[in-house]
VOPAGU-2260 file (C-alpha; in pm, 1 decimal, decimal comma):
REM VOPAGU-2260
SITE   aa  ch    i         X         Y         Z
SITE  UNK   A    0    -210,5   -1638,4   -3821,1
SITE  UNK   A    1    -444,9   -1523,4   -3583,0
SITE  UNK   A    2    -537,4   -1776,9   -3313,5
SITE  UNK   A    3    -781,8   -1809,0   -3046,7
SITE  UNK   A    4    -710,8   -1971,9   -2690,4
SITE  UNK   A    5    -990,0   -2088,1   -2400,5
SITE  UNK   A    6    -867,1   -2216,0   -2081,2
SITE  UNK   A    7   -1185,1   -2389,3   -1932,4
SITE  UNK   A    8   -1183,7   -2379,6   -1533,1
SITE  UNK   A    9   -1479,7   -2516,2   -1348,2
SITE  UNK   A   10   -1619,4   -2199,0   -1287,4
SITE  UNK   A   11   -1464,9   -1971,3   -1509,3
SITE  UNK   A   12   -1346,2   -1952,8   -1891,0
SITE  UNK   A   13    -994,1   -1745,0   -2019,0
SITE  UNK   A   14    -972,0   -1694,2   -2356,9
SITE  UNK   A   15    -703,9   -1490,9   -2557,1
SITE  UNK   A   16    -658,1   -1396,7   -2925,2
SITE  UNK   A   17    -261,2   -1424,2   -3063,7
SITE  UNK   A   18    -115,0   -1242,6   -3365,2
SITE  UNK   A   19     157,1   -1510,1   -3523,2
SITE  UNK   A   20     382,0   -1466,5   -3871,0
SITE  UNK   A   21     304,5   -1777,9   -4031,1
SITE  UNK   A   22     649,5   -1811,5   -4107,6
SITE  UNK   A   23     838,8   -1749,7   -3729,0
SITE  UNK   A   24     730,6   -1825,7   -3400,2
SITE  UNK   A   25     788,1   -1595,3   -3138,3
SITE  UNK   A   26    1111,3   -1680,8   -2862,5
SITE  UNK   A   27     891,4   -1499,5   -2623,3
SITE  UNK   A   28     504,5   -1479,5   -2534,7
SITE  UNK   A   29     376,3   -1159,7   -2711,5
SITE  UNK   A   30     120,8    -981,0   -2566,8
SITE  UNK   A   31    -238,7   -1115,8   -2645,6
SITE  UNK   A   32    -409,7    -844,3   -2897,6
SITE  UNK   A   33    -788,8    -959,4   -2685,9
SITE  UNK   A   34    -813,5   -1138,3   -2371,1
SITE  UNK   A   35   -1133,1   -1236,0   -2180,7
SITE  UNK   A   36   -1277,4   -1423,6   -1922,0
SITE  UNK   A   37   -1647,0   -1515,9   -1795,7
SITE  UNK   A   38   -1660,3   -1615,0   -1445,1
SITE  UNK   A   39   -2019,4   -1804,3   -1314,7
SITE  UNK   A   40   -2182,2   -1791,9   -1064,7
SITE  UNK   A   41   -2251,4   -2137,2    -881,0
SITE  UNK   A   42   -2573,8   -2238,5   -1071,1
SITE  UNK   A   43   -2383,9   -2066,1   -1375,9
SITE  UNK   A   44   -2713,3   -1854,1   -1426,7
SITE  UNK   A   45   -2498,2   -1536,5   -1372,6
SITE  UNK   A   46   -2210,0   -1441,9   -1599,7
SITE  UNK   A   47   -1964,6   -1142,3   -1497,3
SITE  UNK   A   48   -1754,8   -1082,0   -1810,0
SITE  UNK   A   49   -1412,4    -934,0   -1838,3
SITE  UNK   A   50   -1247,9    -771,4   -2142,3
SITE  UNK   A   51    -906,5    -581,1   -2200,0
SITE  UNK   A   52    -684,9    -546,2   -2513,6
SITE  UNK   A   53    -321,8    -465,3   -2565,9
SITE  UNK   A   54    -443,2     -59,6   -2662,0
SITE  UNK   A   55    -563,2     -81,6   -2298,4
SITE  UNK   A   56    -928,8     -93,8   -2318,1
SITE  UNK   A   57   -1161,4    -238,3   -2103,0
SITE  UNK   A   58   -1502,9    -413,2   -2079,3
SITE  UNK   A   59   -1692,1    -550,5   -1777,7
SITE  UNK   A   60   -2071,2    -676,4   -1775,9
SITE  UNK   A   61   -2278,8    -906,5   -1597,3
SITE  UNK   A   62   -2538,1   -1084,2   -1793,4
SITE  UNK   A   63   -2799,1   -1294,5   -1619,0
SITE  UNK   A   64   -2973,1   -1596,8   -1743,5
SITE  UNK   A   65   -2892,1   -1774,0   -2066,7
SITE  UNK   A   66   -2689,1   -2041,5   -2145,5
SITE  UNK   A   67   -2287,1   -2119,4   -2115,7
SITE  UNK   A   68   -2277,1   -2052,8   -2485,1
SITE  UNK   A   69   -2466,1   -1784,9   -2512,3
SITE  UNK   A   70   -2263,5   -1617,4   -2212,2
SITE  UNK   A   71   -1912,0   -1723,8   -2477,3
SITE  UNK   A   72   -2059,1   -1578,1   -2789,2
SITE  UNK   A   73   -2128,8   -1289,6   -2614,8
SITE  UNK   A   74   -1770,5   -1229,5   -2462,0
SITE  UNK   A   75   -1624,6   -1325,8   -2818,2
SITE  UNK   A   76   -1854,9   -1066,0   -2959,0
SITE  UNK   A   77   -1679,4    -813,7   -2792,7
SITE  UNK   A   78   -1341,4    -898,7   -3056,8
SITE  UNK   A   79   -1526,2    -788,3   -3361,1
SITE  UNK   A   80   -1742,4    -473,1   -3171,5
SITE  UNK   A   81   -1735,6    -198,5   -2924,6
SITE  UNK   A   82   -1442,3     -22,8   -2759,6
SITE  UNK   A   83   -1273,4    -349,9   -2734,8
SITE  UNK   A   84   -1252,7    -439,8   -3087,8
SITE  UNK   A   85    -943,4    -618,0   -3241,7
SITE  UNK   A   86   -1021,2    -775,5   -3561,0
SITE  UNK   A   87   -1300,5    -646,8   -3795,7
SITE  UNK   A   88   -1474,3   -1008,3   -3826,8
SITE  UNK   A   89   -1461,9   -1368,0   -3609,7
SITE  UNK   A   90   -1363,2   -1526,3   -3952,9
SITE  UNK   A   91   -1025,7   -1417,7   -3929,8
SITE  UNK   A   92    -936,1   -1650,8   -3643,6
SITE  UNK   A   93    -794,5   -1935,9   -3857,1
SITE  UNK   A   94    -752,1   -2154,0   -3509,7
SITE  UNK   A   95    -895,2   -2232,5   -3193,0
SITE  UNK   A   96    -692,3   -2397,5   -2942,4
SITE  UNK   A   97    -806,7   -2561,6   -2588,8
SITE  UNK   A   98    -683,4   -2703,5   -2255,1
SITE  UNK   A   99    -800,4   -3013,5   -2180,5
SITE  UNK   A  100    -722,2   -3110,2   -1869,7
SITE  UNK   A  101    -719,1   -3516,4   -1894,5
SITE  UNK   A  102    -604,9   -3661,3   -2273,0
SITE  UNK   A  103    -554,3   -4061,2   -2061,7
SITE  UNK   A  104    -353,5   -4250,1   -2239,7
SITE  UNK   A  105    -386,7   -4230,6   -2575,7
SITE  UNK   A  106    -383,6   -3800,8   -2596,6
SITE  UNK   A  107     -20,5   -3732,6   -2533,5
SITE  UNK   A  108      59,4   -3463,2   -2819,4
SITE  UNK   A  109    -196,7   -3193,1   -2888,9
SITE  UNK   A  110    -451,2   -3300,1   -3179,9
SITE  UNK   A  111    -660,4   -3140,2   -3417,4
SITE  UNK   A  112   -1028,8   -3218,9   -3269,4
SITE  UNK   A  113   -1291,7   -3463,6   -3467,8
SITE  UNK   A  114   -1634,6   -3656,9   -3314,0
SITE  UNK   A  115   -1342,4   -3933,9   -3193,8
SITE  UNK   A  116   -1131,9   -3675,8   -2950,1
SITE  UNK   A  117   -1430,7   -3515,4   -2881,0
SITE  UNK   A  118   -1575,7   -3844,1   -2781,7
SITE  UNK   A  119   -1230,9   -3919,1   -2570,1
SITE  UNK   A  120   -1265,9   -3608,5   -2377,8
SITE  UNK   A  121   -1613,4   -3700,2   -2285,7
SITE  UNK   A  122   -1542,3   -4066,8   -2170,1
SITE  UNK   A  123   -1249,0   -3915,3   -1947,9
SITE  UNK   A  124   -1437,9   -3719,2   -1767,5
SITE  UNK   A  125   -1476,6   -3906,6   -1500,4
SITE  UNK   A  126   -1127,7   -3880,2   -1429,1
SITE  UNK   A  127   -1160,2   -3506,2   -1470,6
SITE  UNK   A  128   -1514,1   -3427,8   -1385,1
SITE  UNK   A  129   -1439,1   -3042,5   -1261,9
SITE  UNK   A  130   -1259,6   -2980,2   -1586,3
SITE  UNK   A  131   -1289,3   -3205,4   -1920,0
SITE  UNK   A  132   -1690,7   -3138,1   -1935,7
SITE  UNK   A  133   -1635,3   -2763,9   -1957,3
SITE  UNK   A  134   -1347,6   -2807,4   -2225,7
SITE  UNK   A  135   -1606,7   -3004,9   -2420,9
SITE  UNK   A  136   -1842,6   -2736,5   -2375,8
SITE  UNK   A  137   -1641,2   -2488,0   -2508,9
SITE  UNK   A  138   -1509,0   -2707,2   -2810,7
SITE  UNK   A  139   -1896,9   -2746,2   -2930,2
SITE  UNK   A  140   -1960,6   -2368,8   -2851,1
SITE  UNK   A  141   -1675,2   -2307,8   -3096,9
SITE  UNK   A  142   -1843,0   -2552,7   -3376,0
SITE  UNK   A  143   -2153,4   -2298,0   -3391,9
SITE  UNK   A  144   -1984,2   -1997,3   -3316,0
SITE  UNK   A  145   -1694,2   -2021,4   -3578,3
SITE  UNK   A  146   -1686,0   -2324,5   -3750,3
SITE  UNK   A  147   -1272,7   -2305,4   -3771,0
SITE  UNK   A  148   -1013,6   -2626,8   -3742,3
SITE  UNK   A  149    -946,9   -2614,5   -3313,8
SITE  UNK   A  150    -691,9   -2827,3   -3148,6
SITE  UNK   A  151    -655,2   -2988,8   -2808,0
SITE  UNK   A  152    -372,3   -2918,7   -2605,5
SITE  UNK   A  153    -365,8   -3197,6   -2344,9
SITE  UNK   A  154    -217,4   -3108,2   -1926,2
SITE  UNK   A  155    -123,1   -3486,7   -1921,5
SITE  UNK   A  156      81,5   -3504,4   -2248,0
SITE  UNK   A  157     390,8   -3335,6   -2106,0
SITE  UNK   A  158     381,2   -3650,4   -1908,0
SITE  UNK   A  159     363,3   -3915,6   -2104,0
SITE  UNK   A  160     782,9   -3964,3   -2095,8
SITE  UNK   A  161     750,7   -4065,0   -1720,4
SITE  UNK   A  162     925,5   -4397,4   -1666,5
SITE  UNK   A  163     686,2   -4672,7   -1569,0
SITE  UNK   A  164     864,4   -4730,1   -1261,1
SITE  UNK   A  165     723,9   -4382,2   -1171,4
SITE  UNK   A  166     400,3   -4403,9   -1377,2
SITE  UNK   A  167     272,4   -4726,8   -1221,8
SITE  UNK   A  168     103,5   -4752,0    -902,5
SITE  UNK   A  169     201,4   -5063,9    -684,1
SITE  UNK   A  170    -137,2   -5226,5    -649,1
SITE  UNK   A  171    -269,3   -5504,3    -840,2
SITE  UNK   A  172    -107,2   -5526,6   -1241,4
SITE  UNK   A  173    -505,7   -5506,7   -1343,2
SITE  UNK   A  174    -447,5   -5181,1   -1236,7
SITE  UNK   A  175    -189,6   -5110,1   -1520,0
SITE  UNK   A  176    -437,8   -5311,6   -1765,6
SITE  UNK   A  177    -712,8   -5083,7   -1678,3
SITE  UNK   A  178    -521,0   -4734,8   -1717,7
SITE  UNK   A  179    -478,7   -4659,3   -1377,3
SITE  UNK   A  180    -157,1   -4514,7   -1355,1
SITE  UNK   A  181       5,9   -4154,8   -1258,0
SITE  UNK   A  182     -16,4   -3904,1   -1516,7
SITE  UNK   A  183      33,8   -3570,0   -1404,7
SITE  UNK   A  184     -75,4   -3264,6   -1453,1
SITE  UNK   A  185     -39,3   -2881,8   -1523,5
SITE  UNK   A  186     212,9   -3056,1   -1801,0
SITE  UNK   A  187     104,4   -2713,4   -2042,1
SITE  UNK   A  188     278,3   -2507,9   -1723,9
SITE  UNK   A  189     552,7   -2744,6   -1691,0
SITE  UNK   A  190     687,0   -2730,5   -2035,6
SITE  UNK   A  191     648,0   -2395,9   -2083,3
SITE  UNK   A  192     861,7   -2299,0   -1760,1
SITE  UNK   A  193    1084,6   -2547,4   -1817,7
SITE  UNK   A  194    1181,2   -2418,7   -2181,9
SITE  UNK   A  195    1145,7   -2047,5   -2068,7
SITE  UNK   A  196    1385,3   -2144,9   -1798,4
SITE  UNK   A  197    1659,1   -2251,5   -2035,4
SITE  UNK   A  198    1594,9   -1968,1   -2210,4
SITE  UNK   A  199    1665,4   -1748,1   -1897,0
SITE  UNK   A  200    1976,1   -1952,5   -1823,1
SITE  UNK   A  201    2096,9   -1967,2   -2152,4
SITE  UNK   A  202    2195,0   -2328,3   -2180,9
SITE  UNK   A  203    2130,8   -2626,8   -2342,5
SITE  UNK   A  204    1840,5   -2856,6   -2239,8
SITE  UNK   A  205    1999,0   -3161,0   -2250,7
SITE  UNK   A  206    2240,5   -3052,7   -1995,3
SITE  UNK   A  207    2004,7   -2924,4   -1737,4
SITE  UNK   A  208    1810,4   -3029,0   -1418,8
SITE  UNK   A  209    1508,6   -2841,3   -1315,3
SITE  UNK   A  210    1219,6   -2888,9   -1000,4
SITE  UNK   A  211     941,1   -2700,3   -1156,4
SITE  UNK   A  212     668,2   -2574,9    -856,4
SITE  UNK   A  213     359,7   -2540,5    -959,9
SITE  UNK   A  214     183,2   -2342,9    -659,1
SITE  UNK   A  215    -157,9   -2250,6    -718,4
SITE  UNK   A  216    -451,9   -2293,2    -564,0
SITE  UNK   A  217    -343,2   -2656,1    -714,4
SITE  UNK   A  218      -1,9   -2736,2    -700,2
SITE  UNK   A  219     224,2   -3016,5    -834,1
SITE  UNK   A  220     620,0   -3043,8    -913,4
SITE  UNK   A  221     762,5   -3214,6   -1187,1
SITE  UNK   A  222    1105,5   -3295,7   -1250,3
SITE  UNK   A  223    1283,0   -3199,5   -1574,7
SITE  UNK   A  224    1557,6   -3425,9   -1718,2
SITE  UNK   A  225    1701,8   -3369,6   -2105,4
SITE  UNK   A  226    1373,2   -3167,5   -2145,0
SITE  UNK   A  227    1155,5   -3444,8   -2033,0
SITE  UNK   A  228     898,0   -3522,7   -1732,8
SITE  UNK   A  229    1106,4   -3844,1   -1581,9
SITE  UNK   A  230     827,6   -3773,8   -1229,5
SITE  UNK   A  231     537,7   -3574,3   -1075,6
SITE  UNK   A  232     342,5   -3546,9    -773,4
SITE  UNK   A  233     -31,9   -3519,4    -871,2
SITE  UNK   A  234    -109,9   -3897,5   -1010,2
SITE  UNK   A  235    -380,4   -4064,1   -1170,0
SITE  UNK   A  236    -619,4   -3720,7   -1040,3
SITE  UNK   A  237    -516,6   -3394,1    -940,0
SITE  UNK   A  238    -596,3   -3507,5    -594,4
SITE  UNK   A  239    -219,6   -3659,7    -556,3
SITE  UNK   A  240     116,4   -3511,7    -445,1
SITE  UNK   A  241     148,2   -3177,3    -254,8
SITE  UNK   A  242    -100,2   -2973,3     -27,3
SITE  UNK   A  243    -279,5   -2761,0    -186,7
SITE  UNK   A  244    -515,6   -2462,3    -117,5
SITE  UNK   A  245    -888,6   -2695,8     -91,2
SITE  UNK   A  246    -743,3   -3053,5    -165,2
SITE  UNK   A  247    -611,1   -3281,1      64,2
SITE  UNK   A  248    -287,0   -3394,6    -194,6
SITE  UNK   A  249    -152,5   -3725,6    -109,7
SITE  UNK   A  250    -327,6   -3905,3     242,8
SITE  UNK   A  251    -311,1   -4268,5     354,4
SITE  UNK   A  252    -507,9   -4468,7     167,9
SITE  UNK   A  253    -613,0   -4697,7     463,0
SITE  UNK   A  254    -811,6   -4361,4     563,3
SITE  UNK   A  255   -1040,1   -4320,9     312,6
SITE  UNK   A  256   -1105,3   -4681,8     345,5
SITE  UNK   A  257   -1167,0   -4628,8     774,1
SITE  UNK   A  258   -1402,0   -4319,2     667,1
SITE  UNK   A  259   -1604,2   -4503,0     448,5
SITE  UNK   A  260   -1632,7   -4839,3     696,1
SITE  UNK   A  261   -1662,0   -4658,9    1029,5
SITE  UNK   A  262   -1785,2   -4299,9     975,6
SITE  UNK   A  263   -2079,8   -4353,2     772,5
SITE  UNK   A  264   -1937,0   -4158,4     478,1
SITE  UNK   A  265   -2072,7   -4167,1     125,3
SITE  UNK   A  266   -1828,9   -4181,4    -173,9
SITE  UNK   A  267   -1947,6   -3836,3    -257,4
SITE  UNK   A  268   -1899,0   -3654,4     131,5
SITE  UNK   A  269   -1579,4   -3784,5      72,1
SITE  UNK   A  270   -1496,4   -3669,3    -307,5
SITE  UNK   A  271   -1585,0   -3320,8    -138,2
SITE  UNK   A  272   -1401,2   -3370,7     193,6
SITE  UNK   A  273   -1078,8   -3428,4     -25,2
SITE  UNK   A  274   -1138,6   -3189,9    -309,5
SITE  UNK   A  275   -1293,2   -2889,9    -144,8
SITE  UNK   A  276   -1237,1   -2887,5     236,2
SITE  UNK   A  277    -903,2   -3028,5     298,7
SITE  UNK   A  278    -545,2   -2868,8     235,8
SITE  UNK   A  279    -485,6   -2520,3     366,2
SITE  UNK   A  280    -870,2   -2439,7     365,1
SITE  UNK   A  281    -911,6   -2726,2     574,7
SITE  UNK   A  282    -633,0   -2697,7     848,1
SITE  UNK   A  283    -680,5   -2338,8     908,3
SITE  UNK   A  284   -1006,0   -2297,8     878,8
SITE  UNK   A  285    -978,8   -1998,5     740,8
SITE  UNK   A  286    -916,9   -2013,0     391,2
SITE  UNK   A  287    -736,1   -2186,2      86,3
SITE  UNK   A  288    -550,5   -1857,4     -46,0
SITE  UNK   A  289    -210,3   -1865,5     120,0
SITE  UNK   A  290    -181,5   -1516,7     179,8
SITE  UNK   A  291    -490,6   -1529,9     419,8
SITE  UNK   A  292    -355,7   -1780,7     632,3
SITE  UNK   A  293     -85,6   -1576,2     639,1
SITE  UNK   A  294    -272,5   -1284,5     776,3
SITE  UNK   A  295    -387,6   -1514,4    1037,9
SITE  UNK   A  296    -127,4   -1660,8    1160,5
SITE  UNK   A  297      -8,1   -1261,4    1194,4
SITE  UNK   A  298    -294,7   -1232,1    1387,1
SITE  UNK   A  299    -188,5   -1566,8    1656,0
SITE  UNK   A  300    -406,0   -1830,6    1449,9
SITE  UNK   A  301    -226,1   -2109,1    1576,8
SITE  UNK   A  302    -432,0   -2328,4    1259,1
SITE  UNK   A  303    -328,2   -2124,8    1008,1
SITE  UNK   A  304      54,5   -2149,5    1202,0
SITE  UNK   A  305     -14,6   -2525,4    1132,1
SITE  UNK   A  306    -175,1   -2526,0     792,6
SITE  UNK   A  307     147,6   -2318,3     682,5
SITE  UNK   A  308     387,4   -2573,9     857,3
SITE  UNK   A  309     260,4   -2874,4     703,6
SITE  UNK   A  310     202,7   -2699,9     375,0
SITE  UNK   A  311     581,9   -2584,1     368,0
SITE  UNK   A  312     647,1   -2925,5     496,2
SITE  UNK   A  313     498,4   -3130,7     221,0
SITE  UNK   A  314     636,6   -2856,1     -66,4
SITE  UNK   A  315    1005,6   -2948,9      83,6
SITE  UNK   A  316     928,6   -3311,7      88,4
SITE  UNK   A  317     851,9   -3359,7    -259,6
SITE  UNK   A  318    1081,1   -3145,0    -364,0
SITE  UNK   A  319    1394,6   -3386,1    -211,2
SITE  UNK   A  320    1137,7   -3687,2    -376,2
SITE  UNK   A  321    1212,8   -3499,1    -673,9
SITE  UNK   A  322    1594,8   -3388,0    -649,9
SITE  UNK   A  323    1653,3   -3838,1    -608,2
SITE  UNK   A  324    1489,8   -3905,8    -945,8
SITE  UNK   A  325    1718,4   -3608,9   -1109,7
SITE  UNK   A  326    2038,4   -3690,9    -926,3
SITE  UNK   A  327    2104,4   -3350,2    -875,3
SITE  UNK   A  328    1981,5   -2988,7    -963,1
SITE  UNK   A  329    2056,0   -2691,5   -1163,6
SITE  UNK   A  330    1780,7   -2501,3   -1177,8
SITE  UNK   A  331    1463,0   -2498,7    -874,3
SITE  UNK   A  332    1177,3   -2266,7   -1061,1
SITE  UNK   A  333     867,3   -2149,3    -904,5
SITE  UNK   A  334     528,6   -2029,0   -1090,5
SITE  UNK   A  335     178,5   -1966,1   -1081,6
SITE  UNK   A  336     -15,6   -1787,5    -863,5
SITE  UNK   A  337     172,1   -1862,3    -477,5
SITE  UNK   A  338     516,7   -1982,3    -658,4
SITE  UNK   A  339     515,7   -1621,8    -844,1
SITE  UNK   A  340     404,1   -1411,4    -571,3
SITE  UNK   A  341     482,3   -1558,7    -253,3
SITE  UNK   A  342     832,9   -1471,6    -143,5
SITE  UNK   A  343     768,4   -1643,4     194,0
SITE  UNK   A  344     685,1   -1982,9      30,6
SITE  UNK   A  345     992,9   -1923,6    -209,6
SITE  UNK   A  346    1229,1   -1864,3     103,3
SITE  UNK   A  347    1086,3   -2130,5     310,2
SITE  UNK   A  348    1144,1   -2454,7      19,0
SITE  UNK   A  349    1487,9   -2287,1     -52,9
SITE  UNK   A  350    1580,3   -2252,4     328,5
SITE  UNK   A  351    1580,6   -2650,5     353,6
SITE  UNK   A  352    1832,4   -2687,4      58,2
SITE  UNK   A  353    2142,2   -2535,4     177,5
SITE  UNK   A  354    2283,4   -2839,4     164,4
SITE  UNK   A  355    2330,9   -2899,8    -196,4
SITE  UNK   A  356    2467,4   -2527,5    -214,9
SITE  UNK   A  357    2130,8   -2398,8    -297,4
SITE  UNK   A  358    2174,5   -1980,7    -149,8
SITE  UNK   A  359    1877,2   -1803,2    -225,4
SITE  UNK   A  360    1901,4   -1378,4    -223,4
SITE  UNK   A  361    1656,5   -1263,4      40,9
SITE  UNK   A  362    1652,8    -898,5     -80,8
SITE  UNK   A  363    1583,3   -1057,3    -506,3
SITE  UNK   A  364    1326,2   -1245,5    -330,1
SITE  UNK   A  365    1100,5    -967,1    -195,3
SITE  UNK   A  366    1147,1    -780,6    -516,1
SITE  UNK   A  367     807,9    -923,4    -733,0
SITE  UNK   A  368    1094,9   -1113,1    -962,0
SITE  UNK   A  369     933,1   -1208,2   -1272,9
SITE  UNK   A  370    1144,5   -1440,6   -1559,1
SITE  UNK   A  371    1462,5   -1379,3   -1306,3
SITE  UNK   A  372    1665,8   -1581,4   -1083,6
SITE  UNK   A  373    1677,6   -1485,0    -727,4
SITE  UNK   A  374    1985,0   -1727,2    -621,5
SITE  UNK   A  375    2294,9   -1565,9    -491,9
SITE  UNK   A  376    2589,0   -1512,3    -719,0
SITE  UNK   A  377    2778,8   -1838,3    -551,5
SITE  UNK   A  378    2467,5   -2073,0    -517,3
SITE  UNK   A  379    2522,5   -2373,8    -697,2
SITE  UNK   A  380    2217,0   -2408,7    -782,5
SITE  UNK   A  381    1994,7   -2165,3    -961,0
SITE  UNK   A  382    1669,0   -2015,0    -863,0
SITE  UNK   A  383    1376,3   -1885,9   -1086,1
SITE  UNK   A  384    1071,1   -1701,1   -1085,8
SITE  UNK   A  385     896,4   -1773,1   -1409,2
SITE  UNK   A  386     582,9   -1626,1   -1529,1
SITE  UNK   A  387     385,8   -1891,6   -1646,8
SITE  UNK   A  388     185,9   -1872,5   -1970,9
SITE  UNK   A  389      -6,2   -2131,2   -2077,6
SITE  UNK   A  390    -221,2   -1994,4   -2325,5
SITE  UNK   A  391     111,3   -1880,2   -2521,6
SITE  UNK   A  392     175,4   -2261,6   -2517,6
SITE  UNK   A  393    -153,3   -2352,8   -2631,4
SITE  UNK   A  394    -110,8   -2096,0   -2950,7
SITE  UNK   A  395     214,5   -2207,9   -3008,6
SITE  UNK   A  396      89,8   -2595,1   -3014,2
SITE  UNK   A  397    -189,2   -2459,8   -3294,4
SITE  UNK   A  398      86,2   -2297,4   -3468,7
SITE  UNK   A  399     322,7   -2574,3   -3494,0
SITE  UNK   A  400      29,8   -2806,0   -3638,3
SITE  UNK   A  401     -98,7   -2615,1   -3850,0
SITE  UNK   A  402     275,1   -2480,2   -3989,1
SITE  UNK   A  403     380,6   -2868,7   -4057,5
């Protein structure tokens, strides 16, 4: 079964073509046979396309003008042609598989797509503007381009076992009538670590605890309980929870509410102000990538010192919010882009849990770890560095579908 993955960002699109036996999935992510990626420029009149495949080759191109669609059938052009050919036709891909960002509450497992998800995905967009638009894009760029059965892989589902004493905001109960309610995200990341994770430890799920950090450029925890999301920092948006490299994460409400009475601001200067100009980016004034504050604060930047402190502050925070719900803690696992490569973040969370017998191994640490745990041989609690891979999870969603 061959299947096709795109990862819609706001400004960019991943996709990557999987190889699958119909008859046995995989314990591990294989290596993609394609992978690609179109990043835009702001007015998205500019496309700079990237293309490798597992023999090692390579494309890149820029391509100006034209239309979002036109920019994807180009990219997927490059599977059937050129030095980066990997299948002799596009009508070998029996599957197309997308992240959507925001499924609400009715899209908690992945779905095969018809005009009523595609018509969900639309109306939520307002709870996902940066993200569920561009999904949809892709999904009817896919209807001209291949015509093939594709299936929505939701970043909320993962979360749709929270608890309602965890789910439900304590404002009005309208609020709970209306949908308003937490429901986490990066759930695709979250379930893969957590399963790779008890994989790693070789154990059984319904015996472990696990803190999954999410540290990206967005960043969110989630605790694991029995295999399940039982609570999450990002909320009803990604805007909620931790710090994060442009977004403010969780802020007192009764601000926002001053801002908008006193300051003059529109709803939209403050969408921005939250989204785009807060978090590290905003405290240092430097930037949102952690390892330029860093760099900064080498050089005596006493903001970037500060973005860093309340950044580490916040990440240790939720992480004891987290530890309460669980009751405890096996496992504390960090991925994506700062929770895989920064060993300074890694050091700095685990420093603060020494008291539940949590030792982490400073030389492991500095050692690029990847799928390994970089606890001490007498911690009592484990420590991993997971690799996250959400497109595998994506193809292996298609697979199981379309296996039943």
């Amino acid at each position: 079964m061959k299947i096709l993955v795109l990862n819609a960002g706001s400004s960019s699109q991943k996709s990557c073509l999987y190889e699958i036996a119909d008859e046995t999935l995989p314990s591990q992510a294989p290596e993609p046979l394609w992978e690609g990626k179109i990043n835009w420029t702001q007015d998205r009149g500019v496309a700079e396309i990237e293309v490798k495949t597992a023999m090692g080759e390579t494309l890149q191109k820029s391509i100006s003008g034209d239309s979002p669609q036109a920019h994807l059938t180009d990219m997927l052009d490059t599977l059937s042609h050129g030095a980066t050919k990997v299948i002799d036709r596009l009508s070998e891909i029996d599957v197309v598989g997308h992240r959507i960002v925001h499924g609400g509450e009715d899209y908690r497992d992945s779905v095969v797509i018809t005009e009523d998800v595609k018509k969900a995905i639309a109306d939520l967009s307002n709870l996902a503007p940066a993200h569920n638009p561009v999904g949809l894009e892709g999904i009817e760029a896919i209807e001209q381009i291949l015509g093939v059965t594709q299936i929505a892989v939701f970043d909320t589902g993962f979360h749709g076992t929270l608890p309602d004493a965890a789910a439900i905001y304590p404002g009005p109960y309208q609020w709970v009538e209306q949908g308003i309610r937490r429901y986490g995200f990066h759930g695709i990341s979250h379930q893969y670590c957590s399963e790779r994770a008890i994989q790693i430890l070789g154990r059984d799920v319904a015996s472990e605890r696990l803190i999954i950090c999410h540290l990206g450029n967005g960043c969110s925890l989630a605790a694991i309980k029995n295999g399940r999301s039982i609570d999450t920092t990002m909320g009803f948006t990604p805007l909620d929870g931790l710090m994060m490299g442009s977004r403010s994460g969780s802020v007192d409400p009764g601000i926002l509410i001053y801002l908008l009475r006193h300051c003059n601001y529109s709803v939209e200067k403050l969408d921005e102000l939250l989204n785009k100009a807060s978090g590290l980016k905003g405290i240092s004034g430097v930037s949102s990538d952690v390892r330029e504050v860093r760099e900064a604060i080498a050089q005596g930047n006493s903001r970037a010192q500060l973005a860093w402190d309340i950044y580490v502050h916040r990440l240790r925070s939720g992480i004891g919010a987290m530890l309460t719900s669980l009751g405890g803690l096996d496992a504390l696992v960090f991925t994506a882009g700062v929770g895989e490569h920064s060993p300074e973040i890694r050091q700095a969370a685990c420093e603060a849990l020494g008291f539940i017998g949590l030792k982490i191994d400073l030389e492991k640490n500095q050692q690029q770890p990847v799928d390994e745990d970089i606890a001490t041989s007498d911690s009592a609690v484990r420590v991993l560095v997971i690799h996250t891979q959400e497109d595998w999870a994506i193809a292996e969603h298609c697979w199981q579908i379309l296996t039943k």
